[in-house]
C-alpha positions in Angstrom: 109.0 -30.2 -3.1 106.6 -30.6 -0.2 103.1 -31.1 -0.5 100.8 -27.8 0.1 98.2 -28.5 2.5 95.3 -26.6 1.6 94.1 -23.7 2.7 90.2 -24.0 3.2 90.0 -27.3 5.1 92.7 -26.0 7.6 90.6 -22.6 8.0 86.9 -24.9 8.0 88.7 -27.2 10.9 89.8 -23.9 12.6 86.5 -22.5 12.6 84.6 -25.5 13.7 87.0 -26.2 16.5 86.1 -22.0 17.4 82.3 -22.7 17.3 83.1 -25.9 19.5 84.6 -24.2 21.7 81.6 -21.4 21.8 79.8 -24.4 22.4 81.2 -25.5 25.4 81.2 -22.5 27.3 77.4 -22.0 26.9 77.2 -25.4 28.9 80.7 -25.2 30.3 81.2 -27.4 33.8 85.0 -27.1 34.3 85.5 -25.0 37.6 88.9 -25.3 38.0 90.1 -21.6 39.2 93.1 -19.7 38.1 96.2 -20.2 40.4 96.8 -17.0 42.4 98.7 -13.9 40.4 102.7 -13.7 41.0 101.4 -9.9 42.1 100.4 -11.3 45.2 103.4 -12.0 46.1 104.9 -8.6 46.3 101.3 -7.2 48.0 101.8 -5.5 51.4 98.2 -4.7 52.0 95.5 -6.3 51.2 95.0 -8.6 48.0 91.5 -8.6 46.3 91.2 -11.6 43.7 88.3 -11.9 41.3 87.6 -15.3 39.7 85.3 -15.8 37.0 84.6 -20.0 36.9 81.8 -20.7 34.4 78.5 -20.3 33.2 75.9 -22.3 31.5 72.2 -21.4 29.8 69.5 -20.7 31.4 66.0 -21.1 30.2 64.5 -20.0 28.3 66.6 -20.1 25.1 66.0 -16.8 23.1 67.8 -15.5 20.5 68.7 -11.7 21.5 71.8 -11.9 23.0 71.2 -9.5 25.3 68.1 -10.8 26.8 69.7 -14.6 27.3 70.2 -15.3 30.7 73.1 -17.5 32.4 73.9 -18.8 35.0 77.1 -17.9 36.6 79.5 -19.2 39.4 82.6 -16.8 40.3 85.6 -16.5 43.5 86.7 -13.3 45.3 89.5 -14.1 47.5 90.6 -11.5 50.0 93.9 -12.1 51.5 96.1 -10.3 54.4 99.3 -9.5 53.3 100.3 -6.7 55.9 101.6 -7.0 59.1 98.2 -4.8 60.5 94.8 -7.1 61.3 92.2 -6.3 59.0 88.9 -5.4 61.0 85.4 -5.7 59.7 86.2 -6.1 56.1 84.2 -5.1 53.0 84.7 -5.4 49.3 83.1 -3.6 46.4 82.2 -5.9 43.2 81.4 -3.5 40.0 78.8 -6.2 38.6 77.4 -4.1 35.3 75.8 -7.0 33.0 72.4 -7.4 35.4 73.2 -9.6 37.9 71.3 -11.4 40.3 72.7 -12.8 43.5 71.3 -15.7 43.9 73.8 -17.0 47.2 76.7 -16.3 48.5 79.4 -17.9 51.0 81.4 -16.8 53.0 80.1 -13.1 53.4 76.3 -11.3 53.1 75.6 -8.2 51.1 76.4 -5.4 53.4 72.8 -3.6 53.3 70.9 -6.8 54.1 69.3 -7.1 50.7 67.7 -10.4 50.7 68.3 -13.7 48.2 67.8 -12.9 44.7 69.5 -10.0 45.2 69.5 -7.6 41.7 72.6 -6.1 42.1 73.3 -5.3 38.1 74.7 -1.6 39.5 77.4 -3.4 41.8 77.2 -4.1 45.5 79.1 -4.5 48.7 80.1 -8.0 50.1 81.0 -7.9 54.2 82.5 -10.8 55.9 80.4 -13.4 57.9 81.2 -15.2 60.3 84.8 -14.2 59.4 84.5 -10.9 59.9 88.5 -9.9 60.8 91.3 -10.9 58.8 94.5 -11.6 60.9 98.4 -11.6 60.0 100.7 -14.2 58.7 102.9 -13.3 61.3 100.7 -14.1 64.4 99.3 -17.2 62.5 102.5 -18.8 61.3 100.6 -18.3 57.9 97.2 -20.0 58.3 95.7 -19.4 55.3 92.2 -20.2 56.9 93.0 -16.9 59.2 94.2 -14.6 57.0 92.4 -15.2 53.6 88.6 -15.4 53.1 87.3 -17.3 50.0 83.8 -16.2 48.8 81.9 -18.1 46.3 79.4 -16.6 44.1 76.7 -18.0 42.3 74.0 -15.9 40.3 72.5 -15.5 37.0 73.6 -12.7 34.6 72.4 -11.3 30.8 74.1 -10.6 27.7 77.6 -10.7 27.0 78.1 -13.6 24.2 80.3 -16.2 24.3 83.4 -16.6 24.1 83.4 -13.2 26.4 83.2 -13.5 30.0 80.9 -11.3 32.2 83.6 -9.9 34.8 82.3 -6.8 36.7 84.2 -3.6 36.1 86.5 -3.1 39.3 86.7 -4.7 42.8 88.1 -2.5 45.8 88.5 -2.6 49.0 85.6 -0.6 51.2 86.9 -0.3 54.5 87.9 3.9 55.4 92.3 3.8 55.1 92.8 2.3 51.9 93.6 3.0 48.7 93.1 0.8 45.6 94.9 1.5 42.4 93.0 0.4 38.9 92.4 -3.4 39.4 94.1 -5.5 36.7 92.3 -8.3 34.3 94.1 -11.5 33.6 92.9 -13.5 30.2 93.4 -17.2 29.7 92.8 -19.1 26.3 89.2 -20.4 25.9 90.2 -22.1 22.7 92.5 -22.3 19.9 93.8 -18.4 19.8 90.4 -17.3 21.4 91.3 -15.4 24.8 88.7 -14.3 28.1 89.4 -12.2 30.3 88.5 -14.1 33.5 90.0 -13.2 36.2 91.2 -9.7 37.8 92.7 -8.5 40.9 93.9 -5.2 42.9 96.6 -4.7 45.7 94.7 -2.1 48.3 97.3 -0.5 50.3 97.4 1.6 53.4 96.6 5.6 52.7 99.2 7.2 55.0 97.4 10.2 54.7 94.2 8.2 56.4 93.2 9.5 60.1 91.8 6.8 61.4 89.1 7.7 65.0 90.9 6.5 68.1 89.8 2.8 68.9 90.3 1.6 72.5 93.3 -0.8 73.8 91.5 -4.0 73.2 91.1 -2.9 69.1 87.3 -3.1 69.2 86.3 -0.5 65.8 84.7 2.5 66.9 80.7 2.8 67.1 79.4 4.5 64.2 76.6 7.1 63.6 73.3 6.2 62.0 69.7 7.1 61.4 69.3 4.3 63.3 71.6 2.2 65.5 71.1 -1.6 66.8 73.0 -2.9 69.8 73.4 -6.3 70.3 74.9 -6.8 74.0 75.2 -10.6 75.3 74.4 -10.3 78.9 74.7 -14.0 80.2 76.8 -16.8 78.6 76.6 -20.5 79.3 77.7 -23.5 76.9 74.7 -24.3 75.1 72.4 -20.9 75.1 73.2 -16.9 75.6 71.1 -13.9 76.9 71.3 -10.6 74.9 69.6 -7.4 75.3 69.1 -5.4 71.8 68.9 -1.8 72.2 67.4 0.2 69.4 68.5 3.9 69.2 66.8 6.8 67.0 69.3 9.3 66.4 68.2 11.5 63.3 66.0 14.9 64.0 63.7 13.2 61.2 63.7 9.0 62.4 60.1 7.6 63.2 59.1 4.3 63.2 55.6 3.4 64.2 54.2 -0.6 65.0 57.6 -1.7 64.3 58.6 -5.0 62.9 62.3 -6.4 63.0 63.5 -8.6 61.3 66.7 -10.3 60.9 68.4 -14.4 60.1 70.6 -16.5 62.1 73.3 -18.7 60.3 74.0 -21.2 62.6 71.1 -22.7 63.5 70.4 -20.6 66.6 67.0 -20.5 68.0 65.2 -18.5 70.2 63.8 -19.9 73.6 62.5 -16.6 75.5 61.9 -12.9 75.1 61.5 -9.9 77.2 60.2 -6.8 76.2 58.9 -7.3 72.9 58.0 -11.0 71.1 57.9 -12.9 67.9 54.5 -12.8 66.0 55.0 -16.6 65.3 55.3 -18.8 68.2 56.3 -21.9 67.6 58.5 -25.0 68.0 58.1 -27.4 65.1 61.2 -25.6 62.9 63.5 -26.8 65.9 61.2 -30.1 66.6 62.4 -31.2 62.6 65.3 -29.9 62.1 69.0 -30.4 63.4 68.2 -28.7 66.9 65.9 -31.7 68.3 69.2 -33.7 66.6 70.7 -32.3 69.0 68.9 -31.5 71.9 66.8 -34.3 71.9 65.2 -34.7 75.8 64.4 -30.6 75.0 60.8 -29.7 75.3 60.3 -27.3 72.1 56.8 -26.2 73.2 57.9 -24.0 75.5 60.2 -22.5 72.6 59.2 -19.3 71.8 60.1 -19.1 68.0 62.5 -21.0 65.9 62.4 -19.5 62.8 65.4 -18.6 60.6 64.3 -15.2 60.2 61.3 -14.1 63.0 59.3 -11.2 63.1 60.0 -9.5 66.1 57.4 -6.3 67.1 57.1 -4.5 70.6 54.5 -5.0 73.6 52.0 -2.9 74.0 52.5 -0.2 77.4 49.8 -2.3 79.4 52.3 -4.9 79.7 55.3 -2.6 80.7 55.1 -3.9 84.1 54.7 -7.7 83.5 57.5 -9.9 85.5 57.5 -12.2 83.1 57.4 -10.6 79.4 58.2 -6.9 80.0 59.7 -4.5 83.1 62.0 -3.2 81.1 63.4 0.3 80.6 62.4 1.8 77.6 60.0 -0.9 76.3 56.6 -1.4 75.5 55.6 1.6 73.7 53.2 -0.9 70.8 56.3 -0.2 68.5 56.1 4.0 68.2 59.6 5.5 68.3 59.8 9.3 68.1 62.6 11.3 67.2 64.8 12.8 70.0 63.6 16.0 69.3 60.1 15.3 70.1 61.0 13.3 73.3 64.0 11.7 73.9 62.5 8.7 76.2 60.4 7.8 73.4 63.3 7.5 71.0 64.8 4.2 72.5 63.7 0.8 72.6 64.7 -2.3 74.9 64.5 -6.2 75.2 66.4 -9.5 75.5 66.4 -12.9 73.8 67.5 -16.2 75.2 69.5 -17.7 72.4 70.2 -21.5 72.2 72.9 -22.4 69.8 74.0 -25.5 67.7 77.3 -27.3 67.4 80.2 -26.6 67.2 79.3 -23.1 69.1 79.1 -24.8 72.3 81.1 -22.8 74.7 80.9 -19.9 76.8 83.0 -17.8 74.4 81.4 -18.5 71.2 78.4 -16.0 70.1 77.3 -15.3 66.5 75.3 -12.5 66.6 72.1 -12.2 63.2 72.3 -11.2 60.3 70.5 -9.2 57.7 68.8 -6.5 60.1 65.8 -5.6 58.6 63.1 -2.8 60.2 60.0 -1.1 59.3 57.0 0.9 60.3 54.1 1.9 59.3 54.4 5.0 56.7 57.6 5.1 57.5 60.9 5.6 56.2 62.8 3.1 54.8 66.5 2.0 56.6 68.9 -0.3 54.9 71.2 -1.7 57.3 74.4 -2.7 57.2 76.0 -6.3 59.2 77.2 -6.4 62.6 80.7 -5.6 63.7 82.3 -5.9 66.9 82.5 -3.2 69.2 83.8 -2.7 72.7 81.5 -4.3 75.6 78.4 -1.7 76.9 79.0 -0.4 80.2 75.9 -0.4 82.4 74.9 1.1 85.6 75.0 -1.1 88.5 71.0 -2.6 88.9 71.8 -1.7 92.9 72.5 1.9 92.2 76.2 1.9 93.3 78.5 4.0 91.3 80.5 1.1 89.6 79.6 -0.2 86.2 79.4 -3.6 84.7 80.3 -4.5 81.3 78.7 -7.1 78.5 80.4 -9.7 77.9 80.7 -8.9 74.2 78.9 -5.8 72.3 77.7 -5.7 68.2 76.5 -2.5 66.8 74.4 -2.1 63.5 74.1 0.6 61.9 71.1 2.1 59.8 70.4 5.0 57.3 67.1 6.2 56.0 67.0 6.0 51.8 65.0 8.1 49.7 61.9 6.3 48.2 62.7 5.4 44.3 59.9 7.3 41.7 56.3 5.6 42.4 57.8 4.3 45.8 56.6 7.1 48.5 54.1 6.2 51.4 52.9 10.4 51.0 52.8 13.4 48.6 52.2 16.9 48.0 49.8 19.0 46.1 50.4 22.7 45.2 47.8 25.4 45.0 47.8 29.5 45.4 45.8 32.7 45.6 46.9 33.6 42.0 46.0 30.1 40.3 42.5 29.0 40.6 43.8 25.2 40.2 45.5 22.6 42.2 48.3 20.7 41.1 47.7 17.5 42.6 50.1 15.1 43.8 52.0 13.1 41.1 50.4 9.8 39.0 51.1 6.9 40.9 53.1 8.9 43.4 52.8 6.2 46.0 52.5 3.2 43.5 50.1 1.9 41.0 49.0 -1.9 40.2 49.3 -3.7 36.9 45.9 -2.1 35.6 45.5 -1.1 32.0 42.5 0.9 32.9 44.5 4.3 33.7 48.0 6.0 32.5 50.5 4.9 34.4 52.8 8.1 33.0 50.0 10.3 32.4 50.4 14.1 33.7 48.2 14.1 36.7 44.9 16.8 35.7 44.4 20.0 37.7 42.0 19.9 40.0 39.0 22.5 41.6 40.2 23.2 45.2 37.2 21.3 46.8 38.2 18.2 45.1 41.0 18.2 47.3 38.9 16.7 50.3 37.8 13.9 48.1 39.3 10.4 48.0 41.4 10.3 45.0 39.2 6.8 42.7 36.2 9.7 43.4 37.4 12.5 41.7 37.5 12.2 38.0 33.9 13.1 37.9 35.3 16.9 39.4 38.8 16.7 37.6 36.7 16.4 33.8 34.1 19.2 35.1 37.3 21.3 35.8 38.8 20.1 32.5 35.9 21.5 30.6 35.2 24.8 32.4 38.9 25.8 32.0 39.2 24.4 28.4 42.0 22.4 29.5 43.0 19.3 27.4 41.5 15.8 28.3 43.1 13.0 27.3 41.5 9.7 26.0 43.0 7.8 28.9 43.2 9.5 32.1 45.9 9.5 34.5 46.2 7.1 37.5 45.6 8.4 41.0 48.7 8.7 43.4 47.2 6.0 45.6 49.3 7.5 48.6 47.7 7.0 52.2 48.8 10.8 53.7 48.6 13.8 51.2 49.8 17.1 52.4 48.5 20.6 50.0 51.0 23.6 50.2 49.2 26.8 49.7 50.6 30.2 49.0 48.0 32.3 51.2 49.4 35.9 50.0 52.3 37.9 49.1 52.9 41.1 50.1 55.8 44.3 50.3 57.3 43.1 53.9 56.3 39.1 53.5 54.0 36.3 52.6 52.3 33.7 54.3 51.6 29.4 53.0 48.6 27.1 54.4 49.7 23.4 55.4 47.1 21.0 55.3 47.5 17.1 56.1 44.8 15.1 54.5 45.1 11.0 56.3 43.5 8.7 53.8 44.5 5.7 55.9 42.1 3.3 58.4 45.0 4.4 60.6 45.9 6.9 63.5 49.0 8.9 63.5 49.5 10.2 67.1 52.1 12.5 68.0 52.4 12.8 64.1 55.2 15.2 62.6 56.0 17.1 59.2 59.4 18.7 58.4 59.5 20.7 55.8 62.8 21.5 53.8 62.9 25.4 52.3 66.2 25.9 50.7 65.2 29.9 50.0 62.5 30.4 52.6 63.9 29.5 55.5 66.0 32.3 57.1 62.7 33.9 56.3 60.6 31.7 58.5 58.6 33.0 61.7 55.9 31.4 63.2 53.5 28.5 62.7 50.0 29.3 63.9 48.1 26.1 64.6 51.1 23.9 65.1 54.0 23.8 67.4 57.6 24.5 65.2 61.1 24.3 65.5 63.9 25.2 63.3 66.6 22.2 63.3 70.0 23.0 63.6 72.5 20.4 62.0 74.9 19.8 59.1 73.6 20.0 55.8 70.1 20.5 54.7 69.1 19.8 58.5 70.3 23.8 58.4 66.8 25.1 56.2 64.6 22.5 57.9 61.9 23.3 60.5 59.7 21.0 62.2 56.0 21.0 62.5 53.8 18.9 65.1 50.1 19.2 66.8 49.6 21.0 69.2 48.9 19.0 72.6 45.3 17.9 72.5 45.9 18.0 68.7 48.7 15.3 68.1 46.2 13.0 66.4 45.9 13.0 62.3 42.7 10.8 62.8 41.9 8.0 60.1 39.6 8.4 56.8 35.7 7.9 58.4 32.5 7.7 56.7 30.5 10.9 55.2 27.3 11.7 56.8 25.3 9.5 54.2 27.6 7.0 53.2 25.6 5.4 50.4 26.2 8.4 48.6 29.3 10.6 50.1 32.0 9.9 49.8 34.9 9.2 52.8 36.6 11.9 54.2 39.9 12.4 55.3 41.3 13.0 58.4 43.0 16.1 58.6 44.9 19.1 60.0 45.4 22.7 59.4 47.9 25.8 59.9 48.9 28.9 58.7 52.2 29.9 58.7 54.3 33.2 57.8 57.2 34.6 57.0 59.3 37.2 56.1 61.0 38.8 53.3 64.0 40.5 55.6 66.2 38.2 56.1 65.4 36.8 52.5 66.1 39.7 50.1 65.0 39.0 46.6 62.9 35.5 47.2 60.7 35.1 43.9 57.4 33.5 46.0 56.1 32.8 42.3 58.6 31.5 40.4 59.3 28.7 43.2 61.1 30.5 46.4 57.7 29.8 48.5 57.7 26.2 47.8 59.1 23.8 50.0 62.4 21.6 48.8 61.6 18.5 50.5 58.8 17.3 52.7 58.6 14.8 55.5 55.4 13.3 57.4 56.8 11.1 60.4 60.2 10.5 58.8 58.9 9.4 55.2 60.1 11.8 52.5 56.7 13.0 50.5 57.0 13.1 46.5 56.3 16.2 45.2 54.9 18.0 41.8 57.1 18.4 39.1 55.4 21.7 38.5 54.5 25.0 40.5 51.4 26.8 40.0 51.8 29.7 37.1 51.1 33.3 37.9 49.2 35.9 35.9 51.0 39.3 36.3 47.7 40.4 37.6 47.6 38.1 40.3 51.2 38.1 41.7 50.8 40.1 44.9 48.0 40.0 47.3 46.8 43.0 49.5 45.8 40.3 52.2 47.4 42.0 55.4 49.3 40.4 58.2 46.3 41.4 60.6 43.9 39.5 58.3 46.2 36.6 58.1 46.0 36.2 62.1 42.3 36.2 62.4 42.1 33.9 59.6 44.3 31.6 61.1 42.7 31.8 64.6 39.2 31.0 62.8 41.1 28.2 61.4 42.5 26.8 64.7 38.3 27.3 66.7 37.2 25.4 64.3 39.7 22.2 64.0 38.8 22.4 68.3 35.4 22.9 67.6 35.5 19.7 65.2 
């Protein structure tokens, strides 16, 4: 009869085998990477791969599992498996366990978010430098041509071991495609234990899929954006380039004022000479100990203009439009303003070249690389988030003689731009409410714009309604006036009052009156900046108001037409000799007054006949979304409340006129 073996050691080695194993992971060093699926082999489109590699620790060593952090390293693979070329490629990774990017080869994050990138909600990877994937056909099956590898290395939270943090999906981004449910591969960590740590998707062709007509040479169409970039190369020679970038404002609502670009090269590029706008750092000594003096080593980097791996790059001022050596170029030196087209179209473009000198192995006439990770801002702006550069056919320009023919760049990037709405406590501006039937102001938001680490205020306190006057103080001056008002109206004060909204441009919406046949609003623009806005603009979005909409006294206005909410948008700027929102100044005895605000003033009315119905008091006469030079404002998450008393005024139209032109005499008297 055999022996028994028994029972409890076998299960005690078992287990401490499994914890070993546990063990190892936490500090696991193996990187060897799953051969590819046998799916791949019956892909005809485009096969995404997902490898997860390893992980190990990170300090500091805590024991909530969900707060540990580790560091991670991980593979996508694309690969070509069609007989089509696969043009400006872009994957989506489904990261979901807080993930931080911490580099990444092989590709950049397509809206130029910068290194450690917190991309715990998923992000988009776009090739670089290998943009385009070609075919096995027309490469004899070069891997190196038709497959990109892109290694990933970040840190991540949670997920305990012997489970693997794999994102949720990975598809295929570019417009055409289709991508079925990806599938997840495990592989045995140890003993019986099983990971899941690797997955991967076949993206296919949609046959359905119109794709816009693209020229014989195959160059992708040029896209539409808030906000386009072109990056034309002019001149070639072996060691160094000339481009011209060309930046475009395209959206009824784009502004950028004192604008600063910035972007990174990847290849060592530097830049010798500008036209048309400079770098705010000029300097050699990047190049003069680095791999370009290496290089180019009888090279003279003083005279190099910048040789940074991401400059600042800002605009000439207009008294320099006409230099021959920095400027005379159309379209430049406006000191960074760019207005949107429907304000001026000559003031929405901007112009200037950049010698570039380049590094091995780039040196030849026919190699350009053009930078990465586009970056622009202004100030009180909107924010863009731009995407990489992709290939696009050559600019045609005019003949410089002023003959009919054309000539063409030698090669053409475009990048392209959109405006994002500014996250809770994020805006640059905000909005108070008020009216004839409330005798408070709701003021803008608590920490509309922002609030520092200070204990001293509520960070998430309800912002306190406010006397009307207070409105024209600066906001760390009126908590004296906000407890007054507090205490007259019996209103409840709490122990630890609410932050300000620390925005630098407050706008107050006023519902003037409201009578049978319409009803008229007061805009006021308060600047609390050291900071001139010329040729300054508001749009204001009125979702039930805006069929209703007739005339703006003070200011010029103009209803946009366009898709979307463009459609119940009109546009409000000063009058000519009134396009300045001046800057916050002194009050007559500033030992003891407080700064006031620069500001502006109009009346504006409407109608109720082409908006049967509109409730002015329960929220029709407020505005939907509001815009001061392209920066959407935050606005009160209340209205003011109506007393049934108070809900209609007997305020006539004719009254309303010669209060406005009062209004208007005195900002001209002022």
């Amino acid at each position: 009869m055999p022996a028994r073996i028994p029972v409890l050691p076998v299960a005690a080695l078992f287990f401490l085998c499994l914890a070993a194993g546990v063990r190892a992971q936490d500090y696991d060093n193996n990187e060897a990477i799953q051969p590819p699926p046998k799916a791949q082999d019956s892909c005809n489109g485009v096969f995404l791969t997902y490898n997860f590699i390893s992980r190990t620790k990170e300090f500091p060593h805590v024991k909530n599992t969900s707060a540990q952090s580790w560091a991670f390293k991980a593979q996508a693979t694309i690969l070509n498996t069609m007989m089509y070329e696969l043009e400006d490629w872009s994957i989506f990774i489904g990261f979901q366990h807080q993930e931080i990017l911490v580099s990444v080869g092989g590709a950049v994050i397509t809206d130029g978010t910068d290194f450690p990138a917190h991309v715990g909600n998923g992000t988009t990877l776009s090739g670089y430098p290998q943009t385009d994937l070609l075919t096995s056909i027309e490469t004899a099956g070069d891997m190196s041509q038709i497959q990109v590898v892109v290694d990933i290395t970040g840190t991540q939270f949670g997920v305990k071991p012997p489970d693997t943090p794999m994102p949720h999906t990975i598809k295929l981004e570019n417009p055409g495609y289709k991508c079925p449910a990806v599938t997840k591969k495990s592989h045995v960590v140890v003993v019986v234990v099983v990971a899941e740590t690797q997955m991967f998707v076949c993206c296919v062709k949609d046959p359905k899929f119109k794709p816009n007509k693209t020229d014989t040479h195959h160059f992708l169409p040029r896209r539409y954006g808030d906000l386009t970039f072109a990056y034309d190369v002019l001149q070639s020679y072996d060691s160094n380039y000339m481009a011209q970038v060309t930046i475009d404002i395209n959206s009824p609502l784009g502004r950028l004022d004192n604008w600063n670009l910035t972007w990174e090269w990847k290849r060592g590029e530097f830049i010798y000479n500008m036209r048309g706008a400079y770098t705010l750092r000029k300097d050699g000594s990047d190049c003069l100990y680095g791999k370009a003096a290496k290089y180019y080593q009888d090279f003279d980097f003083s005279k190099v203009m910048n040789c940074e791996t991401k400059p600042t790059i800002v605009d000439l001022p207009p008294e320099r439009s006409k230099d021959k050596d920095i400027g005379n170029l159309p379209y430049c030196c406006k000191n960074g303003t760019l207005l949107p087209p429907i304000m001026d179209p000559s003031q929405s473009k901007a112009i200037f070249q950049v010698q570039v000198y380049k590094l091995p192995p780039d040196l030849n006439r026919t190699a350009f690389y053009p930078p990465t990770n586009w970056k622009i801002h202004g100030v009180l702006n909107a924010d863009y988030v731009c995407g990489p550069p992709f290939r696009v056919s050559p600019m045609k320009f005019p003949d410089p003689s002023g003959l009919m023919s054309e000539s063409e760049a030698i090669a053409s990037w475009q990048v392209v731009c959109n405006v994002t709405r500014p996250k809770k406590h994020a805006s640059r501006c905000c909005v108070s409410y008020s009216a004839f039937y409330n005798d408070s102001v709701i003021p803008c938001d608590t920490c509309a714009c922002g609030c520092d680490d200070s204990k001293s205020c509520n960070h998430d306190g309800r912002a306190l309604l406010l006397p009307p006057e207070a409105l024209l103080v600066p906001t760390e001056n009126r908590t004296a006036k906000a407890k007054a008002w507090a205490k007259i109206k019996h209103y409840h004060l709490p122990q630890q009052l609410p932050c300000p909204d620390n925005c630098g441009v407050s706008i107050n919406w006023h519902i003037m009156s409201n009578f049978g046949k319409g009803w008229t609003a007061r805009i006021t623009l308060f600047n609390w900046e050291d900071y001139n806005f010329k040729d300054w603009f508001v749009a204001l979005e009125m979702d039930k108001a805006y069929l209703g909409y007739e005339k703006a006294y003070s200011f010029n206005s103009t209803k946009l037409i366009g898709p979307g909410a463009i459609n119940k948008t009109f546009f409000l700027q000063g009058l000519e000799g009134l396009n300045y929102l001046i800057s916050e100044a002194e009050g007559k005895n500033p030992e003891t007054d407080p700064r006031v605000p620069g500001k502006q003033q109009s009346v504006i009315s409407f109608t109720k006949k082409e908006t049967p119905g509109i409730d002015i008091v329960k929220g029709g006469g407020f505005p939907t979304r509001v815009y001061f030079n392209g920066e959407e404002c935050a606005l009160p998450e209340r209205i003011p409340r109506a007393f049934a008393v108070h809900q209609h005024s007997t305020v006539s139209p004719l009254v309303v006129m010669l209060l406005a032109a009062v209004v208007a005499l005195l900002l001209i008297l002022d």
